[in-house]
C-alpha positions in Angstrom: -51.0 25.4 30.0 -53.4 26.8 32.2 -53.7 30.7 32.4 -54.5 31.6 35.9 -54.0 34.6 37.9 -51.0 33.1 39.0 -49.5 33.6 35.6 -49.8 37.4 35.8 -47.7 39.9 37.7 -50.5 41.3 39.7 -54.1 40.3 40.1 -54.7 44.3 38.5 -52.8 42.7 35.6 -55.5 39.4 35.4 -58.4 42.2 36.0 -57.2 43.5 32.9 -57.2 40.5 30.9 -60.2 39.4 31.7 -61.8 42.9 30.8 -60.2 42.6 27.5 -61.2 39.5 26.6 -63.9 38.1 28.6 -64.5 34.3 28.1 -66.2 31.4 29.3 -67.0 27.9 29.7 -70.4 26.3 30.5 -70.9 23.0 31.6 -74.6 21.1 31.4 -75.3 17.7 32.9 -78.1 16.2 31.5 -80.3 12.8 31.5 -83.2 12.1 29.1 -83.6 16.2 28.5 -84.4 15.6 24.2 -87.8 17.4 24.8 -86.0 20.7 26.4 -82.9 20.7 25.7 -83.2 22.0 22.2 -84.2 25.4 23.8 -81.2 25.6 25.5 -79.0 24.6 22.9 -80.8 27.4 20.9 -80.4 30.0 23.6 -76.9 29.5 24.1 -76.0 29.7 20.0 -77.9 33.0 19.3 -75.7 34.4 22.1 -73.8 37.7 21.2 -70.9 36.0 23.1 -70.2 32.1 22.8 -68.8 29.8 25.2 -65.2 29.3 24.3 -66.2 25.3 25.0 -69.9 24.0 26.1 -69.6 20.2 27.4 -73.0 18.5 27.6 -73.0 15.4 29.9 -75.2 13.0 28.7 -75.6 11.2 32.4 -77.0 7.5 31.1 -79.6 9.3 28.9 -81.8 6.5 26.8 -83.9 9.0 24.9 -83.0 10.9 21.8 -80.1 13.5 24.3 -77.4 11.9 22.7 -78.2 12.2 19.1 -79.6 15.7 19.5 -76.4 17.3 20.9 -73.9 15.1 18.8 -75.9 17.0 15.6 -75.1 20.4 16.9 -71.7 19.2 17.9 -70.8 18.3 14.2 -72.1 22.1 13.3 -70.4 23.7 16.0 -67.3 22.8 17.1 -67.5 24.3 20.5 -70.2 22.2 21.8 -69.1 19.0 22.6 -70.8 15.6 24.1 -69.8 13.6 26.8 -71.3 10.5 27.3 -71.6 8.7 31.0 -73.3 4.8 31.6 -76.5 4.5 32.8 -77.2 4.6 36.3 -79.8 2.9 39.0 -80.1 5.6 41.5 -81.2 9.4 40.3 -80.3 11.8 43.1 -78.1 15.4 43.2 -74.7 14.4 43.5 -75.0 12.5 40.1 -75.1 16.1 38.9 -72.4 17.0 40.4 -70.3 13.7 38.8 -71.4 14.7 35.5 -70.7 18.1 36.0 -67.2 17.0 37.2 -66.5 15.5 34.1 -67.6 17.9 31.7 -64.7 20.2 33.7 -62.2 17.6 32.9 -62.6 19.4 29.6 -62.5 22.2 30.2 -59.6 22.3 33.1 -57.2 23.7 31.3 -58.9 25.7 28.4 -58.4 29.4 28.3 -60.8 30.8 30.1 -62.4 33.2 32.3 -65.7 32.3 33.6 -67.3 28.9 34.3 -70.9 28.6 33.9 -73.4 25.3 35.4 -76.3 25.5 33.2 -79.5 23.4 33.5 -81.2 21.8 30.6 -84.3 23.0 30.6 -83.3 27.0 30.7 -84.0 28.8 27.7 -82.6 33.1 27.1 -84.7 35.3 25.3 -82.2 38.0 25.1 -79.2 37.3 23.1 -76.9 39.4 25.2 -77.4 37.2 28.1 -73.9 36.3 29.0 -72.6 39.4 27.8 -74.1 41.2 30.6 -73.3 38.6 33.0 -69.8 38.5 31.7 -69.4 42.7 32.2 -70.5 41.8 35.8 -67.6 40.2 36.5 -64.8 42.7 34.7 -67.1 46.1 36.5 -65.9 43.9 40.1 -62.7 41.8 40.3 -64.0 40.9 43.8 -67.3 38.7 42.3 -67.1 35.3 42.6 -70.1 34.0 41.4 -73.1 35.2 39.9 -76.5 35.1 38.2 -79.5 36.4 37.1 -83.7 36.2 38.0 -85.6 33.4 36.4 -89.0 32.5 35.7 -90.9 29.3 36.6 -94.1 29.9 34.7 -96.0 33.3 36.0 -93.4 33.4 39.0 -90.5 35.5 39.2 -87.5 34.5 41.7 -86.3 35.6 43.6 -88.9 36.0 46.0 -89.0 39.8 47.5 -87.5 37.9 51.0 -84.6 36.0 48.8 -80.9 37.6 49.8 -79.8 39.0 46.2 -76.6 37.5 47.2 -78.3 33.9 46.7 -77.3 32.3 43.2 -79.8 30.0 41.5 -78.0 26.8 40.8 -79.9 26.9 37.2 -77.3 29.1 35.8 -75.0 29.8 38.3 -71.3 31.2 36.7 -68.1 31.1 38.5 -65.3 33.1 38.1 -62.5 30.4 37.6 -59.9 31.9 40.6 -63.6 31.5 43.1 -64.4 28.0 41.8 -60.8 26.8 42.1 -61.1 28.0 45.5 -64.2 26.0 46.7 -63.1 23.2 45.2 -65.9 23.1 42.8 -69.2 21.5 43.5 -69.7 19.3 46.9 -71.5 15.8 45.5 -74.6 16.1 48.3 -77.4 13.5 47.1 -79.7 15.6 49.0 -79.2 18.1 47.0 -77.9 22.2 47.6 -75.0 21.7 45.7 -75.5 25.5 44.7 -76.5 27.1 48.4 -73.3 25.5 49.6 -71.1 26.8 46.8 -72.8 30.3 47.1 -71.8 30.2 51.0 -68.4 28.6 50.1 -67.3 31.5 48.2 -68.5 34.3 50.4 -66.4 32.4 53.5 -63.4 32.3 51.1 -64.0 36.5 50.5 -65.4 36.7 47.3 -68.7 38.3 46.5 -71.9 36.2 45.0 -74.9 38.6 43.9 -77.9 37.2 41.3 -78.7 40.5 38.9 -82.3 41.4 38.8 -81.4 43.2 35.2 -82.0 40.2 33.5 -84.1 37.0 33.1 -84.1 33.6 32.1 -86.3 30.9 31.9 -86.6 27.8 33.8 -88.8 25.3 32.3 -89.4 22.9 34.8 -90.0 23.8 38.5 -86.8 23.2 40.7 -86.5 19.5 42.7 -88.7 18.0 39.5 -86.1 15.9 38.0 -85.8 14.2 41.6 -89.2 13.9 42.8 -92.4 13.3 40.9 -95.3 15.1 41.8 -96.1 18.6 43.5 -96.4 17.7 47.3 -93.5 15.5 47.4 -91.8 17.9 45.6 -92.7 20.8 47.9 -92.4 18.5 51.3 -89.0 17.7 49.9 -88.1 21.0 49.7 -88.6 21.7 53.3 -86.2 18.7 54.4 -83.6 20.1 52.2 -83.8 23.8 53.7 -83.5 21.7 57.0 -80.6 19.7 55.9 -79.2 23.4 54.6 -79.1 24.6 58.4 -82.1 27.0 57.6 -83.1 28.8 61.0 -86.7 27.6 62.4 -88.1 31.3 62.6 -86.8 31.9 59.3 -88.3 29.1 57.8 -91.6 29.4 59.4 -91.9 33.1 58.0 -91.2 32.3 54.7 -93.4 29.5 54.3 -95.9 31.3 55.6 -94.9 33.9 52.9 -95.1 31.4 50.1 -98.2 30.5 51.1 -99.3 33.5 48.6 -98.4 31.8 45.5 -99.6 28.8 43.8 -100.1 26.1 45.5 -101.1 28.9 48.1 -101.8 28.0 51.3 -100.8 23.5 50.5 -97.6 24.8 48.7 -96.5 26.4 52.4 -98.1 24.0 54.7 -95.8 20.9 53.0 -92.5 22.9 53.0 -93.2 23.6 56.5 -93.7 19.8 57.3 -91.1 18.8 55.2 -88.5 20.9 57.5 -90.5 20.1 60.8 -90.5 15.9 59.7 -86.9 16.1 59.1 -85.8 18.1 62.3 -88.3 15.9 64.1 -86.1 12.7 62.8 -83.1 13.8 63.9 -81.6 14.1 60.2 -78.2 15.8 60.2 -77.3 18.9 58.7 -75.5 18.4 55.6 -73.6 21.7 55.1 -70.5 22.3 57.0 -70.8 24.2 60.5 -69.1 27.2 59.1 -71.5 27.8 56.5 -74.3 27.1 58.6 -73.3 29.9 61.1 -73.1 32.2 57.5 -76.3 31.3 56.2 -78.4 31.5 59.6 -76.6 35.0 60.3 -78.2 36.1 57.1 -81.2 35.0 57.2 -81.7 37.0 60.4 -80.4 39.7 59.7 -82.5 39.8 56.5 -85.5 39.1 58.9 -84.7 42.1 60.8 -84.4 44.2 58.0 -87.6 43.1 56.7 -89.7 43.6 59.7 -87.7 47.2 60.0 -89.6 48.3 56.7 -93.3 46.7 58.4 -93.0 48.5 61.6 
């Protein structure tokens, strides 16, 4: 059966329940990860509070992924594998496909919390979920949630990020929110966690990223998808175009990024990347009412920002 608020008298009632006995479920999708993933998997077991299930999805891996997490599954029996065929094409909606049916486990398990973790994330502090997990029963309005992370010697969110942005890294869900926006939207150009983030606030529910607490991400986001820095980077720039990201907004924060490493390249390609595909004509992927959510934000954070300048 699966325990939902539903099933309780009064949603003060589910509040309760989950206070009392927070508990969670994370889901990983992963292709040819051996070299990191171990971190991860260590992480997540030194944990003061363990996943009631962790479903890895081995997406058509043909390195050493499969036999790594099938010999932690056989010494704890809450990790489990899933194994999908190889595939041909490599873009972001296979992660959400594998992430789908690592939740086909998971569906109706006992749980409070739903957690998409990368794999190539690693904790340091063993309380890591714990304090995500009070986050949730301190506000019965939060929906989603997460923490800062590291990318080498850079620490996200940058100072003009909205705290109420959500890395998709390790993004967590609290399972009434995620039932809500249907789960993840399978774009192959990627965003999967900007649209869920955007999804939730429309639906009422609150999404904040704690700056509390850290984690590390071990391989720079957009990677997995596109070798090499500038493609990377110009990729990056077409996806905060196909995201509905305003022009002026864009333009200032390049110009902003242009302070870290690469420095003044790492700006100058995100900037083309958004101007190349606007230029095109590409179509905005997320959906008109998120778009008029996102862009409101983004000026209004703007404003704010040049408030404290001036």
């Amino acid at each position: 059966m699966s325990i939902t608020p539903a099933t309780f008298a009064t949603r003060d009632q589910w509040n309760m329940k989950e206070k009392a006995s927070p508990s969670y479920v994370l889901i990983t999708p992963a292709r040819n990860e051996e070299q990191l993933l171990e971190g991860t998997i260590q992480s997540v077991i030194k944990q003061t509070i363990q996943p009631v299930k962790w479903v890895i999805v081995s997406d058509g891996s043909t390195d050493g992924t499969d036999e790594l997490v099938a010999r932690y599954a056989r010494d704890y029996a809450w990790i489990e594998l899933v194994t999908l065929p190889a595939k041909k094409e490599r873009h972001f909606a296979a992660k959400v496909h594998a992430f789908n049916a690592g939740y086909e486990k998971v569906r109706d398990a006992d749980w409070s919390v739903i957690g998409n973790v990368d794999a190539d994330v690693s904790f340091d502090d063993d309380r890591y979920f714990e304090f995500v997990l009070d986050k949730f029963s301190e506000n019965p309005q939060l929906g989603v949630a997460g923490t800062a992370y590291r990318e080498g010697d850079v620490l996200y969110p940058y100072r003009y990020t909205s705290l109420e942005d959500v890395a998709g890294a390790c993004q967590l869900f609290r399972r009434q929110c995620f039932q809500d926006i249907g789960g993840y939207v399978a774009l192959p150009s990627g965003g999967i966690d900007v649209i869920a983030v955007f999804s939730a606030q429309t639906h009422g529910w609150q999404t904040r990223t704690f700056t509390d607490k850290t984690f590390e991400h071990h391989r720079k986001v957009g990677s997995g998808q596109h070798r090499g820095m500038a493609a990377r980077l110009f990729h990056s720039g077409a996806k905060d175009r196909a995201l509905g990201s305003h022009p002026l907004w864009e333009f200032l924060r390049c110009i902003y990024q242009m302070k870290n490493r690469p420095y003044l390249m790492g700006g100058a390609l995100t900037l083309a990347g958004y101007v190349w595909a606007m230029l095109k004509g590409d179509e905005k992927t997320i959906p008109k009412e998120l778009l008029q959510v996102r862009q409101k934000g983004q000026m209004q954070r703007l404003k704010q920002g040049l408030r404290r300048v001036f």
